[in-house]
N, CA, C and O atoms as a Maestro MAE file, in Angstrom:
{
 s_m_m2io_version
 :::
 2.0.0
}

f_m_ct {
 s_m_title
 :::
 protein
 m_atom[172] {
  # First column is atom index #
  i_m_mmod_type
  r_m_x_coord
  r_m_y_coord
  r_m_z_coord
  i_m_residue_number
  s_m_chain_name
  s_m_pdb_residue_name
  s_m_pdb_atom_name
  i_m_atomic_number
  :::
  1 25 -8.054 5.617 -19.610 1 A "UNK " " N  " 7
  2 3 -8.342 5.451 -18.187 1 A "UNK " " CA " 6
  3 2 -8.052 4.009 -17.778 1 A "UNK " " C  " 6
  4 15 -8.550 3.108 -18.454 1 A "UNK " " O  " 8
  5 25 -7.096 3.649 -16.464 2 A "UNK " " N  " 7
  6 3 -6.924 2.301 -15.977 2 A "UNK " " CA " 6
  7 2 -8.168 2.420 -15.670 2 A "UNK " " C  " 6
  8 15 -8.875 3.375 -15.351 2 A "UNK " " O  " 8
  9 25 -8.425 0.753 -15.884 3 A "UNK " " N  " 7
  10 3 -9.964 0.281 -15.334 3 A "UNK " " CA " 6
  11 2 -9.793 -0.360 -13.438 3 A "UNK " " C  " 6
  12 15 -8.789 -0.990 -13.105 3 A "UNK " " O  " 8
  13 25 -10.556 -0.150 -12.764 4 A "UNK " " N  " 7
  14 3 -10.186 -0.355 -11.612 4 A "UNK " " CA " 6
  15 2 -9.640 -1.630 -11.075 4 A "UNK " " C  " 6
  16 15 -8.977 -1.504 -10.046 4 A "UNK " " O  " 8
  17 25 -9.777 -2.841 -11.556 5 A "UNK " " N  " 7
  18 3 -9.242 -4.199 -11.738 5 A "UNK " " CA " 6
  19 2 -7.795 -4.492 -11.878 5 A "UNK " " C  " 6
  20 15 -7.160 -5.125 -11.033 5 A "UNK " " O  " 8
  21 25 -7.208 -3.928 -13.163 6 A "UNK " " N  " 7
  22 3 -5.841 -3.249 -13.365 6 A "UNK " " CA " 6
  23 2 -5.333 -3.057 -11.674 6 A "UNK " " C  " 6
  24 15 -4.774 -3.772 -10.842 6 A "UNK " " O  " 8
  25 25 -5.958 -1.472 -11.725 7 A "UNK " " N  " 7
  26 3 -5.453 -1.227 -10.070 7 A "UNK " " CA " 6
  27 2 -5.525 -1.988 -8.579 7 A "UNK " " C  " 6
  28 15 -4.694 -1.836 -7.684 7 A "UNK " " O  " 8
  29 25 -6.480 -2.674 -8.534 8 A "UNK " " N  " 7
  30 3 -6.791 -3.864 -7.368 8 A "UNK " " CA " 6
  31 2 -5.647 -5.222 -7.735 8 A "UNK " " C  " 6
  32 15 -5.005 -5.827 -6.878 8 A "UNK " " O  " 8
  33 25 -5.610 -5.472 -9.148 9 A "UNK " " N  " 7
  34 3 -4.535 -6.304 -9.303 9 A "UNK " " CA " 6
  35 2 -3.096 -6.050 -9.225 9 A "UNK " " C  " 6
  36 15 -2.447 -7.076 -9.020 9 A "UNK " " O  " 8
  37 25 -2.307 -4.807 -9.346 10 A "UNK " " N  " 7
  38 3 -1.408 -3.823 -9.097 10 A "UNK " " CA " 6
  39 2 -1.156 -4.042 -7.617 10 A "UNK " " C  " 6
  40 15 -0.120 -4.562 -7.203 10 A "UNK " " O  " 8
  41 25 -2.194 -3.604 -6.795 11 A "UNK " " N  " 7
  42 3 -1.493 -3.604 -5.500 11 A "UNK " " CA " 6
  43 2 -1.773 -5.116 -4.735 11 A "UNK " " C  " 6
  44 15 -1.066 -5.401 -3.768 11 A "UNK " " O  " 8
  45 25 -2.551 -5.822 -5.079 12 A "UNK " " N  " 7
  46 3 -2.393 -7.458 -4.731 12 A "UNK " " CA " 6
  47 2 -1.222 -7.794 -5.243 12 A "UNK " " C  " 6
  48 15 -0.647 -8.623 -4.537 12 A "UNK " " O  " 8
  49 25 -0.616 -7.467 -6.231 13 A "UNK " " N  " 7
  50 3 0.939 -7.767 -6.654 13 A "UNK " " CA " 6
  51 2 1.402 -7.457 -5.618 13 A "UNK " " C  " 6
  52 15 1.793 -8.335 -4.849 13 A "UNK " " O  " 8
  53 25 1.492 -6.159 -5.306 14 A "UNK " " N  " 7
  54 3 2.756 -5.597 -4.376 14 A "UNK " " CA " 6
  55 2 2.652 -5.740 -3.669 14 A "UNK " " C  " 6
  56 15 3.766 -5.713 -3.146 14 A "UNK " " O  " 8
  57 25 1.412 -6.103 -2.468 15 A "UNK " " N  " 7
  58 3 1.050 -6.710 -1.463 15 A "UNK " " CA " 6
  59 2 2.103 -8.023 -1.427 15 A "UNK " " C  " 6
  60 15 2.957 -8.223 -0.563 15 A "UNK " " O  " 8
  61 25 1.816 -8.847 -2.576 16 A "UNK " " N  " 7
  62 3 2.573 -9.856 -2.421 16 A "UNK " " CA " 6
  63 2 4.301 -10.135 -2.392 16 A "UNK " " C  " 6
  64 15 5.009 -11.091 -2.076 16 A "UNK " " O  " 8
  65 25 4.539 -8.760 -2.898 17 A "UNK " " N  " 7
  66 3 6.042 -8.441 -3.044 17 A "UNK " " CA " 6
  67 2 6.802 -8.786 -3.941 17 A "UNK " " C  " 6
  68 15 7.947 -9.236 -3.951 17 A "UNK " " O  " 8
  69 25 5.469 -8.337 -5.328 18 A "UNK " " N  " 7
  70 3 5.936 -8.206 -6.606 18 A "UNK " " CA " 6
  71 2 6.703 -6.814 -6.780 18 A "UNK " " C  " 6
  72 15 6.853 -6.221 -5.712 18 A "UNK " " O  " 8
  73 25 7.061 -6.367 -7.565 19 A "UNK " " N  " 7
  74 3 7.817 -5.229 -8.093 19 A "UNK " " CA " 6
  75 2 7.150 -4.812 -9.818 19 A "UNK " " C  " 6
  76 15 7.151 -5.583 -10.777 19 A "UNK " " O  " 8
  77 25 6.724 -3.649 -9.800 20 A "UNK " " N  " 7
  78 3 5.705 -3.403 -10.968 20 A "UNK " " CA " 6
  79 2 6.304 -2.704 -11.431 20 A "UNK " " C  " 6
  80 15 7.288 -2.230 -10.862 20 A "UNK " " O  " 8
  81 25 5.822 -2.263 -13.043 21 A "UNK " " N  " 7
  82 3 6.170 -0.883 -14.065 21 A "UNK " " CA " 6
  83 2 4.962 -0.873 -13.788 21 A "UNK " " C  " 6
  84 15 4.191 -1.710 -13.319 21 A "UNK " " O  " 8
  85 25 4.811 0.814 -14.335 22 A "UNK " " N  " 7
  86 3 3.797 1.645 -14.582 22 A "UNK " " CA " 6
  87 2 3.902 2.715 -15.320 22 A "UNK " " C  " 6
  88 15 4.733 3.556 -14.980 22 A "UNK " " O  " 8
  89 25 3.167 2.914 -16.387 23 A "UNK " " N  " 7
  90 3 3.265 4.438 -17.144 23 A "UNK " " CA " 6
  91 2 2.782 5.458 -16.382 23 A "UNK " " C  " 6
  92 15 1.830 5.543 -15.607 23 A "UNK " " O  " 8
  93 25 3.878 6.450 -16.865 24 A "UNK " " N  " 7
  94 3 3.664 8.312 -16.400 24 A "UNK " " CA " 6
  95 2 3.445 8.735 -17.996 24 A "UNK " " C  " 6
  96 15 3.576 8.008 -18.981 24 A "UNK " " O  " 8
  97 25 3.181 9.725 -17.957 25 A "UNK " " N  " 7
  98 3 3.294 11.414 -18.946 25 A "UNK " " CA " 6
  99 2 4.183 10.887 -19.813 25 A "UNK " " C  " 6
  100 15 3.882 10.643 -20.981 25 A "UNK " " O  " 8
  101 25 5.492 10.644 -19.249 26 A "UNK " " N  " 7
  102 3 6.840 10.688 -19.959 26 A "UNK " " CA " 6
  103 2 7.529 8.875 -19.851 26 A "UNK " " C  " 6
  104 15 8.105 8.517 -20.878 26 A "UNK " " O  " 8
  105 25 7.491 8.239 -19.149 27 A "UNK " " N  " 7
  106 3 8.612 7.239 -19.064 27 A "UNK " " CA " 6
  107 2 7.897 6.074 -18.432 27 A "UNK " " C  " 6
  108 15 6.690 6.307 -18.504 27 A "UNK " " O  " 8
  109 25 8.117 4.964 -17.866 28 A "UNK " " N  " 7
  110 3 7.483 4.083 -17.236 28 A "UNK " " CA " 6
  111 2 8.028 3.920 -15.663 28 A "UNK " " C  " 6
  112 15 9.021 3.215 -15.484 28 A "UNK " " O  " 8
  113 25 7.675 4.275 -15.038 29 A "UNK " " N  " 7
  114 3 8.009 4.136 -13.327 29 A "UNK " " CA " 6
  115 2 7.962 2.321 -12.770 29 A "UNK " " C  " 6
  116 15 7.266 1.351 -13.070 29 A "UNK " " O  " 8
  117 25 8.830 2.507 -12.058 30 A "UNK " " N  " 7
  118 3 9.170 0.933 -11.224 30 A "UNK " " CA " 6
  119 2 8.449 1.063 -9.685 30 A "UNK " " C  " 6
  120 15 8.504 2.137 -9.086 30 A "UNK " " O  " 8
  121 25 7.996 0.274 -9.294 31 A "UNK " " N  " 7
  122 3 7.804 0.567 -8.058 31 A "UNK " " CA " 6
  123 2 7.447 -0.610 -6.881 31 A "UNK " " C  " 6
  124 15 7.301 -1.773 -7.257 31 A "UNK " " O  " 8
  125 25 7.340 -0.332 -5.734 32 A "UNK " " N  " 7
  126 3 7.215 -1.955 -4.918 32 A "UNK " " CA " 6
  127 2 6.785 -1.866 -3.803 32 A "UNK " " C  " 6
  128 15 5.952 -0.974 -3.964 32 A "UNK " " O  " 8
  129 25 6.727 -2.194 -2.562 33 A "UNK " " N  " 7
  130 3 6.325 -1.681 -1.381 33 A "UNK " " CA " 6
  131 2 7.768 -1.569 -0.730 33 A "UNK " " C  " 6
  132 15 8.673 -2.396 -0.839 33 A "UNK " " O  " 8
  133 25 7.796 -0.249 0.043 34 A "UNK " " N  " 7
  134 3 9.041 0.267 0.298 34 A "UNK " " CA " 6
  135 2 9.154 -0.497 1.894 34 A "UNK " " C  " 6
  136 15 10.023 0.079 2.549 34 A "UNK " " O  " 8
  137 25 8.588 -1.476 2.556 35 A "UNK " " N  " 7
  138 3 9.074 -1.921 3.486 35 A "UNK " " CA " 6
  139 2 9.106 -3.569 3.575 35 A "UNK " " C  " 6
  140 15 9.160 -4.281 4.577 35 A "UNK " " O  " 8
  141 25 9.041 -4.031 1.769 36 A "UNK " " N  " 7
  142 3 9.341 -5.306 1.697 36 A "UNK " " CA " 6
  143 2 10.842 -5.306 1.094 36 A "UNK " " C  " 6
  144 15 11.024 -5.403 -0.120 36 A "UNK " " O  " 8
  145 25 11.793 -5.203 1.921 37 A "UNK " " N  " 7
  146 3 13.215 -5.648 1.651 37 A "UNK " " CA " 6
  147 2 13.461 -6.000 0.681 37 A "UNK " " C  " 6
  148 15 13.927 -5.194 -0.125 37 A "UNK " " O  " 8
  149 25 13.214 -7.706 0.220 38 A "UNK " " N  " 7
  150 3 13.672 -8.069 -1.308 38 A "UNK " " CA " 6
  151 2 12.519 -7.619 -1.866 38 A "UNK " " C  " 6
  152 15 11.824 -8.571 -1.511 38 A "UNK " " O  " 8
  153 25 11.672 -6.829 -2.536 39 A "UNK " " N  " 7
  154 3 11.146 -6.186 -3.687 39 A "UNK " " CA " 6
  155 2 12.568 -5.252 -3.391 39 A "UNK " " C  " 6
  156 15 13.591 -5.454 -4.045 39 A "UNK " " O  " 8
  157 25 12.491 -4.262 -2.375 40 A "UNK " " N  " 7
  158 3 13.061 -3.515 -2.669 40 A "UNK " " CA " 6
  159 2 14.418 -3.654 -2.856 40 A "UNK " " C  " 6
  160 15 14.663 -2.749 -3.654 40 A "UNK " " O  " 8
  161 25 15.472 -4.232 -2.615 41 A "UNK " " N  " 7
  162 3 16.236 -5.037 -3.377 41 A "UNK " " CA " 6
  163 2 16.428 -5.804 -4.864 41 A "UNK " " C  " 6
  164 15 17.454 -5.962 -5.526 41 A "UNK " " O  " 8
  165 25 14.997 -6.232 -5.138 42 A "UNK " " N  " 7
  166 3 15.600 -6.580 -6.603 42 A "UNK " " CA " 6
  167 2 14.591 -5.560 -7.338 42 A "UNK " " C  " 6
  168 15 14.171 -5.968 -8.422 42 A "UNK " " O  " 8
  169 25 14.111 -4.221 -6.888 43 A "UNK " " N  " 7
  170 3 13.778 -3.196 -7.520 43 A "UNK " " CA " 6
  171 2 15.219 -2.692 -8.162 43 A "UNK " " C  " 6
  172 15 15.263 -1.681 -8.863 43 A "UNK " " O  " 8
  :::
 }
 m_bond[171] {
  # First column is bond index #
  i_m_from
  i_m_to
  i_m_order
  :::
  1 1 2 1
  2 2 3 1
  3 3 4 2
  4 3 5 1
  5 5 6 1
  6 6 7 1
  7 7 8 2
  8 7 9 1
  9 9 10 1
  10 10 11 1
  11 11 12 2
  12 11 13 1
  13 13 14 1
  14 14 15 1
  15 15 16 2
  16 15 17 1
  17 17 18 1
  18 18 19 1
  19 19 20 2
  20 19 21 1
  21 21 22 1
  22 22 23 1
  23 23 24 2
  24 23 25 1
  25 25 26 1
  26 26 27 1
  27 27 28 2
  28 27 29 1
  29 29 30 1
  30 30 31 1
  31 31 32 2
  32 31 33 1
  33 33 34 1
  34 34 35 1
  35 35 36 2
  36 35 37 1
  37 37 38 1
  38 38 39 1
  39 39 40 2
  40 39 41 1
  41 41 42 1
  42 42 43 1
  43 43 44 2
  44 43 45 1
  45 45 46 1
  46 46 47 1
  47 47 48 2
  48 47 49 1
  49 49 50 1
  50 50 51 1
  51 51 52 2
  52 51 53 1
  53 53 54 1
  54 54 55 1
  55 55 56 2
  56 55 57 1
  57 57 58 1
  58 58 59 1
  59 59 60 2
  60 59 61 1
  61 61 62 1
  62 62 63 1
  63 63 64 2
  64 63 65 1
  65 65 66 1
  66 66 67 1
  67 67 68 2
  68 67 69 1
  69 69 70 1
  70 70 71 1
  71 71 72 2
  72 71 73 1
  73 73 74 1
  74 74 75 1
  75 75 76 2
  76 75 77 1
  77 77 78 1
  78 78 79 1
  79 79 80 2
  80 79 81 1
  81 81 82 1
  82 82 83 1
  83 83 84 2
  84 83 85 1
  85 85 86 1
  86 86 87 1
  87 87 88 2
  88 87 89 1
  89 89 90 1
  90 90 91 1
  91 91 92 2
  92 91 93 1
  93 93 94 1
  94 94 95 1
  95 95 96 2
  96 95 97 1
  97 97 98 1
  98 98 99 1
  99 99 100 2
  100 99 101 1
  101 101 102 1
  102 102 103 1
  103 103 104 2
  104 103 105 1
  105 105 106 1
  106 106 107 1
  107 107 108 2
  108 107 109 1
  109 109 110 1
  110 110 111 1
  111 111 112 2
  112 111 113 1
  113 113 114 1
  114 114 115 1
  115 115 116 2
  116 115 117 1
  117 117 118 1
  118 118 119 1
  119 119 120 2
  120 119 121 1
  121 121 122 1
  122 122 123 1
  123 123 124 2
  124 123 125 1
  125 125 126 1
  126 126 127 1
  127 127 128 2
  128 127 129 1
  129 129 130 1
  130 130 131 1
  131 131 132 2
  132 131 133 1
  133 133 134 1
  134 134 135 1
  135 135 136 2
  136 135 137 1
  137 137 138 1
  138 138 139 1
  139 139 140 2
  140 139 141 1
  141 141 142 1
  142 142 143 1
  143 143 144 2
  144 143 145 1
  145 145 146 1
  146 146 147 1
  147 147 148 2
  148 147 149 1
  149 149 150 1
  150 150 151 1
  151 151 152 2
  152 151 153 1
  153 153 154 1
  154 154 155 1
  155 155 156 2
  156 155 157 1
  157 157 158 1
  158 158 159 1
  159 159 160 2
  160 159 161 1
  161 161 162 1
  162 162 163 1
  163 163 164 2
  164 163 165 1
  165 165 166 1
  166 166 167 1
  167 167 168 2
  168 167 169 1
  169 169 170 1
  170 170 171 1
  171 171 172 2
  :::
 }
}
């Protein structure tokens, strides 16, 4: 189980217009906020 800290620190990243991994089931997912341009660019 992520501990909730993990997750509050996760999206203060992306807030900031970091660009994160994250584990699934199967593979590790990328992800960013889809209306910050350069994340989404150097996603």
């Amino acid at each position: 189980m992520v501990s909730s800290w993990r997750v509050q620190q996760a999206a203060q990243n992306i807030r900031a217009g970091a660009v994160i991994a994250y584990p699934t089931e199967a593979v590790w997912g990328l992800g960013c906020d889809p209306w910050d341009e350069e994340a989404v660019y150097r996603l």
